[in-house]
N, C-alpha and C positions, 0 to 999 in steps of 0.2 A: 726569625727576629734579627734587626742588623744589628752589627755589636755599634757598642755606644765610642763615639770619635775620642779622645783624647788628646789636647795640644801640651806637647809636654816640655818644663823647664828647669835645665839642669841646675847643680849647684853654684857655689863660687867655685873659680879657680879650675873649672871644667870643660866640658863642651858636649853637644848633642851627641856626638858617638860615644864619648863615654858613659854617659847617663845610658846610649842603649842600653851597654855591655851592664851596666849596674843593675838596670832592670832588667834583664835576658830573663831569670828564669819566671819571674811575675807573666812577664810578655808569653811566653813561649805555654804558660799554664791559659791564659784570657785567653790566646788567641787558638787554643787547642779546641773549643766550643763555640767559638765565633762571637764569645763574649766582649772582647775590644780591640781596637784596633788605635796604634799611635804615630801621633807625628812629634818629630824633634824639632827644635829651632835652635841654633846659637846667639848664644848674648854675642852685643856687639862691642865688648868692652874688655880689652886687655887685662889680666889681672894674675898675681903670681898662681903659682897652681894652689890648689888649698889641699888640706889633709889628706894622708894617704894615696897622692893622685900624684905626684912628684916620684919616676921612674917605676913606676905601677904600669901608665898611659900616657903616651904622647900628648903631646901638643896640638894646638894653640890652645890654652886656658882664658878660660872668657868669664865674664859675667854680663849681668842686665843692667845694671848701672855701677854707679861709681861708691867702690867702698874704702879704696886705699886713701881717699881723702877725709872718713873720720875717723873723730878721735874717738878713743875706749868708752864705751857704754855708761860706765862710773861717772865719767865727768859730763853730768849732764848739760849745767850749762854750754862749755864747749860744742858738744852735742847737739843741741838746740841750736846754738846759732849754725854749725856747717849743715846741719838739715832745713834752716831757711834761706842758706847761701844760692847763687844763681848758678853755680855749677853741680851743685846735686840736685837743684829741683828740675835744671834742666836733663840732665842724666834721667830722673826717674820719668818727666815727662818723655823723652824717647821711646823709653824701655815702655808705657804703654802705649804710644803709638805703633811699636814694635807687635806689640801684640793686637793691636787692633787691624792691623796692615794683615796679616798673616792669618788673622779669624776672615777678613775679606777675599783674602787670595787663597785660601788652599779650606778655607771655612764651608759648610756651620760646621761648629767642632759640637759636642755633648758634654765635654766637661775637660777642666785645666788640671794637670796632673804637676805637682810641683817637691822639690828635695829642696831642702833648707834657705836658703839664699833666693831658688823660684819659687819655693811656696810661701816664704815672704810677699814675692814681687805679686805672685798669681793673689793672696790676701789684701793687699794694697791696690792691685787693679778692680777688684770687684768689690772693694769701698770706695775708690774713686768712682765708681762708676755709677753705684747708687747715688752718691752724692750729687753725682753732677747733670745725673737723668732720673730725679726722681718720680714723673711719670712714666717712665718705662717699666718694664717688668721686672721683679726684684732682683732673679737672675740674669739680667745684663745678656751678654752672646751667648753662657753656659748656662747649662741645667745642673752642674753638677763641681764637684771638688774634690780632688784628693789633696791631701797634704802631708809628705814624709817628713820629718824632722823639721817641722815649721815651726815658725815664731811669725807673731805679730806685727806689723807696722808700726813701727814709728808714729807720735806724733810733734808737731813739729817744736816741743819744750823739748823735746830725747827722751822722754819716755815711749815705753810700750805703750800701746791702746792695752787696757785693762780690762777682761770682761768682768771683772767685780764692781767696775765702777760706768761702765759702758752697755754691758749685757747683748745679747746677741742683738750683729749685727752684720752677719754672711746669712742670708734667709734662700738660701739654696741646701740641697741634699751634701753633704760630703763624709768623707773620710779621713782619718786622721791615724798617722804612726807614729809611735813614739816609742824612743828605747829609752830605758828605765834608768840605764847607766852612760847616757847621754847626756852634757854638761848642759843641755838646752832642752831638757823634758822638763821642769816646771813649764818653759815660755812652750813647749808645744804643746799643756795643759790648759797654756792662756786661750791660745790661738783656737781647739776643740771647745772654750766656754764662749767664743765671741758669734760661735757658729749655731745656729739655730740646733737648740737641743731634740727634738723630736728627730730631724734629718742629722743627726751625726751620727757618725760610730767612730768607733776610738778603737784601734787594735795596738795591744802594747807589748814589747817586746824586751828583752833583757840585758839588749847587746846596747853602744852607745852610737855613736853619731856619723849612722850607714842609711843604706836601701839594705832592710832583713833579708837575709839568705837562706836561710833555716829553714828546712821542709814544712815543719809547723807554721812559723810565721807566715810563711811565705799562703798556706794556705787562707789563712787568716784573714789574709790583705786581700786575696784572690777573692773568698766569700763576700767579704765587706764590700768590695767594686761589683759584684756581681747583683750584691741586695740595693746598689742605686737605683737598678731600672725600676723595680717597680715604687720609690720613694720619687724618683723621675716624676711618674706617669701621675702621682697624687698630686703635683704641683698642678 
């Protein structure tokens, strides 16, 4: 069986070799069965380092688009208006040509593997994409989704998408991690209700706002990508 592709995007404040190193032992468990196989990409977007990553790992710290131009989540009016400003819609319009460029050139991937800030962007590219191809296929280039420490999209008042008031609306297989003592496990509770409930699974963990390291965890995360393929092949 071939293992299933992954295009993967790292945090804020990071970059594609750090994300390896963050995922080494997931990587090193998948690829020990020929269960998956990844590719990295760097944001193309300057950005300070973000948590724990500041003389941990080296430099250059990137992101996908532009975040040091808003303001705090609270104030949403503000909010609302820098996310219909023309320098973040053009930042976010990049960041998915970025990935659509990258699905044509080194593509098909099976599925988008994303930490906090990418599994934002990866959640936001495959609502864009529905939205904007809705004759296509509901999974867009992916068949599938991981999401570590994700939160939802934006929309464009500064709120969250809400799936209490939206309901699923990623209608692909995915995955979903979340630590418990993570100041952003509620919104990665959000992000797991926006995602078609039959195809999700939710592995939760105790620690806060990581890629899990923990033999258990780490197992966890390994089972749950592994039970894609056959939730794949039902699409």
């Amino acid at each position: 069986m071939a293992p299933l592709r992954f295009l993967c995007l790292h945090g804020l404040g990071s970059n594609a070799d750090i994300f390896k190193s963050q995922l080494g032992p997931l990587i090193t468990d998948l690829e020990r069965d020929n269960s998956a196989e990844f590719t990295f990409v760097d944001g193309p977007v300057a950005q300070p380092a973000g948590p724990g990553i500041a003389g941990v790992y080296d430099g250059p710290y990137l992101g996908y688009f532009r975040c040091d131009q808003l303001p705090p989540a609270h104030d949403v009016a503000a909010l609302g208006q820098a996310l219909r400003s023309n320098v973040f819609r053009e930042s976010i319009a990049a960041a998915f040509h970025l990935i659509s460029a990258i699905v044509e050139d080194e593509g098909p991937f099976d599925g988008v593997l994303g930490f906090s800030h990418g599994a934002t962007l990866a959640a936001a590219f495959l609502l864009h994409y529905t939205a904007t191809r809705p004759h296509d296929p509901p999974w867009g280039p992916f068949r599938c989704a991981v999401f570590i420490a994700g939160l939802a999209p934006f929309e464009e008042n500064g709120r969250r998408i809400r799936a209490d008031e939206r309901g699923a609306m990623v209608k692909l297989p995915s995955v979903h991690v979340a630590g418990r003592e993570d100041e952003v496990f509620e919104e990665s509770l959000n992000l797991y209700g926006l995602c078609e409930r039959d195809g999700a699974a939710l592995v939760v963990h105790e620690k806060g706002h990581l890629v899990p390291r923990e033999r258990e965890d780490l197992m966890a995360v390994a089972r749950a990508i592994r039970g894609l393929e056959s939730k794949i092949v039902m699409i």
